[in-house]
C-alpha positions, 0 to 999 in steps of 0.5 A: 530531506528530499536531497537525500533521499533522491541520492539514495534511491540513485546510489541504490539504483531504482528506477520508476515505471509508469507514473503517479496519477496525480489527478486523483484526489481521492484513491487508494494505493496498495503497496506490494510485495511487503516482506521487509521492513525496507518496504518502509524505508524505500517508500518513504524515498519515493513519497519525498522525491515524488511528492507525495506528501498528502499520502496517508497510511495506516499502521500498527498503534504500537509504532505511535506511541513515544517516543516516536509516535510523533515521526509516524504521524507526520509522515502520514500515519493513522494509527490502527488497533490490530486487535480489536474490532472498531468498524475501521473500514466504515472510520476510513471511509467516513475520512474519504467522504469528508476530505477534499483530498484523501490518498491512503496506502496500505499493503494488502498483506498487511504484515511481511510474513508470508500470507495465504490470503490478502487482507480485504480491508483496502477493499471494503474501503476502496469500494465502500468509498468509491474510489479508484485502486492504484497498484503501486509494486517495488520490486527490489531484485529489478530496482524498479517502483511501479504504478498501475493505471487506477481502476475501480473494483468491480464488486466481484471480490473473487476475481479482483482480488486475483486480479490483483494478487497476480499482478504482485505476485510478479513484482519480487520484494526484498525477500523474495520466498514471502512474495504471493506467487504461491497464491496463483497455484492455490488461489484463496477463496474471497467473500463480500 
């Protein structure tokens, strides 16, 4: 699979800048612009010529049911109950506590609608668990997967969350009016 998905991502002309930080044994990578199913397809490419195979991921419990489930979570996948409050955030970081390693990757949108407000539950997480945030775009109009340097949150929800929406906001996805650059003119108000 690996073959394929290299000659994918070659015929498709992307690019990777800047690299994975492979050292990390615990980290958690948010995902963006996610405006397109495309998302999923793109990222696996790069999970597999990248190797990221210890990469985990949240998604919606739907998709695990069969007669797919099965595909989902051998490519990561958690399964998450969107409607239903479960102290998730506190399950996460329970995973992160008691594995060697735990990468997970979420999307900061959490849907590919456009939003007014990132979801904070990476956040809760990343703090929480006290592990570094990776920032990980792909930007379909320049072909390009990115990577930021790994940082930890400060706390100050307000300014890293602009922090980081300005960050994506620069990245455009594959259907670019679902982007976050509206969120720089009218920044949301986050809270702990």
């Amino acid at each position: 699979m690996r073959v394929l998905w290299n000659l994918f991502l070659f015929i498709q002309g992307w690019t990777i800048r800047g690299s994975f930080p492979y050292q990390l044994k615990k980290c958690v990578i948010i995902v963006g612009p996610h405006t397109s199913s495309w998302d999923f397809v793109v990222g696996l490419a790069f999970r597999s010529k990248l190797r990221l195979y210890h990469l985990k991921y949240l998604g919606k419990s739907e998709l695990f049911k069969p007669p797919f489930g099965f595909f989902f979570r051998k490519l990561g996948g958690f399964p998450v109950d969107r409607f239903h409050k479960n102290n998730m955030v506190d399950q996460v970081v329970n995973l992160f506590h008691i594995q060697e390693s735990f990468v997970l990757a979420l999307s900061p949108e959490g849907t590919r609608k456009p939003v007014e407000k990132l979801r904070t539950g990476f956040y809760h997480i990343a703090l929480k668990a006290n592990v570094p945030v990776v920032m990980a775009g792909m930007d379909f109009t320049k072909k390009e997967a990115s990577f930021s340097e790994p940082f930890y949150l400060s706390g100050d929800i307000q300014s890293d969350m602009e922090k980081i929406t300005a960050h994506f906001a620069s990245i455009e996805g594959k259907i670019p009016r679902y982007g976050l650059q509206h969120l720089l003119d009218n920044p949301p108000v986050y809270h702990l």
